[in-house]
TIMAR-834386 format. One record per residue (C-alpha): residue in three letters; chain; x, y, z negated. Coordinates in steps of 0.25 Angstrom, whole numbers, always signed. Example, Ala and Ser with C-alpha at 12.3 -4.5 7.8 and 13.67 -1.06 7.14 Angstrom:
2
[atom ALA,A,[+49,-18,-31]],
[atom SER,A,[+55,-4,-29]],
This chain:
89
[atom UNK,A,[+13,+78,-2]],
[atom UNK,A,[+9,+75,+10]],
[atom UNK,A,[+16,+62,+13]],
[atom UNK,A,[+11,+57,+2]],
[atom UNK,A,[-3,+61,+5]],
[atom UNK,A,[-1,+52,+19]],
[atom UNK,A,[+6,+42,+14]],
[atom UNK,A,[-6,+40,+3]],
[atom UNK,A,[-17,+41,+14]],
[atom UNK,A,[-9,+30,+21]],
[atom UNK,A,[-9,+22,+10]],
[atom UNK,A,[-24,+23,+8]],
[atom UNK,A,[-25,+19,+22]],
[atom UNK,A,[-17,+8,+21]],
[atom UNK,A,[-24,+2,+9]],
[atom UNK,A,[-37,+5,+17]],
[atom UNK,A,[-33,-5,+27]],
[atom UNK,A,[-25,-16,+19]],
[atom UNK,A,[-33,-24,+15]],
[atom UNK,A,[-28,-36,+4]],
[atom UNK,A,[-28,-50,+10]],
[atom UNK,A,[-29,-54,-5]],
[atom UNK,A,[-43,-49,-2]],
[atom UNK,A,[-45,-59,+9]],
[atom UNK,A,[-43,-50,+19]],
[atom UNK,A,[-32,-47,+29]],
[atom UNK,A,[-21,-35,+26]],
[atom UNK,A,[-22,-25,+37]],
[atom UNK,A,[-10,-19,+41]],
[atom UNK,A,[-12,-9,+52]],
[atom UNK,A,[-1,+1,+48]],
[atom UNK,A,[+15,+3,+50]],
[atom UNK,A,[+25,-3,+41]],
[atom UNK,A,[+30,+10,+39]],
[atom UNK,A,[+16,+15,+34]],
[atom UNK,A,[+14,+3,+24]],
[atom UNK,A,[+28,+7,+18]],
[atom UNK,A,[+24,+20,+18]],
[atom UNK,A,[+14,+18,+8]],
[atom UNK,A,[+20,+8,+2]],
[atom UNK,A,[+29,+17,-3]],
[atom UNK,A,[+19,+28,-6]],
[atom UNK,A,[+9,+16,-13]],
[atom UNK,A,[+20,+11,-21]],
[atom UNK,A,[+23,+23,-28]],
[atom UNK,A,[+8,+26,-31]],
[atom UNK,A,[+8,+13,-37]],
[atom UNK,A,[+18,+16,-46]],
[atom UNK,A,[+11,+28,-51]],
[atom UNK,A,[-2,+20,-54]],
[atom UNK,A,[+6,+10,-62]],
[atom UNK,A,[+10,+23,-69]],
[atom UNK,A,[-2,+28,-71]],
[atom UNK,A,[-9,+14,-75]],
[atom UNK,A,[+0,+11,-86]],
[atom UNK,A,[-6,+24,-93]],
[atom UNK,A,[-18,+24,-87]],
[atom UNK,A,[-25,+10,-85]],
[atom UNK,A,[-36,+16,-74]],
[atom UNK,A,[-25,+17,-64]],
[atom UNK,A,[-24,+2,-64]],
[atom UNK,A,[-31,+0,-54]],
[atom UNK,A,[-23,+9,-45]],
[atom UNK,A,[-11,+1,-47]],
[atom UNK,A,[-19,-11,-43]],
[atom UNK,A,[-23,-3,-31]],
[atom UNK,A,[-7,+0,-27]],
[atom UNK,A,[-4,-13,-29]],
[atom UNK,A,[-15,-19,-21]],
[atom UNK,A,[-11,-9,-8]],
[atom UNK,A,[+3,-10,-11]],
[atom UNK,A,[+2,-26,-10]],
[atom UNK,A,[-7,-23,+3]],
[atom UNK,A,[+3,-14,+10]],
[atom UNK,A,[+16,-22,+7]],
[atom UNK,A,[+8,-35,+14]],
[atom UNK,A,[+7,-27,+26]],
[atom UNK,A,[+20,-21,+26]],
[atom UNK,A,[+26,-37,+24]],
[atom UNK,A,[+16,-41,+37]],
[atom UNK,A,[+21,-29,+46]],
[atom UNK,A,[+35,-30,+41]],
[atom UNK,A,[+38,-44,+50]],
[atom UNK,A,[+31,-37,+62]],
[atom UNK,A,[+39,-26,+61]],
[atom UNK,A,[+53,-31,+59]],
[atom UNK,A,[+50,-43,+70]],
[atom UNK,A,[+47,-31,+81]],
[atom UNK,A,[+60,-25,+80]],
């Protein structure tokens, strides 16, 4: 429970600071791979569970849209960090 409590705040820091460059603005990535994959992982499955719920519930809708839109987000940054990280080694 814990883990999952930490890797949630994370996500919610990470979408704090990702900000969508189909906004016109520039994606900040200022943390680890490891930590975008992290929640990654943990966003993906939360994303599920909102399509879930939205196909019973259409007020959920816009939490799916939510996933989706920091999902999209933190796959960027791990696809601009990925490069830099296998070219160091």
């Amino acid at each position: 429970m814990t883990k999952s409590r930490i890797i949630f705040a994370a996500a919610l820091v990470l979408c704090g600071f990702a900000v969508s460059p189909a906004h016109g603005r520039e994606l900040q990535c200022s943390y680890t791979l490891a930590q975008y994959n992290a929640v990654i992982a943990h966003l993906e499955a939360e994303a599920a569970k909102a399509r879930t719920l939205a196909a019973r519930n259409p007020l959920y809708e816009s939490d799916v849209a939510y996933y989706a839109s920091v999902l999209r987000d933190a796959k960027q940054c791990v696809q601009n960090l990925a490069p830099v990280t296998t070219a160091s080694r």
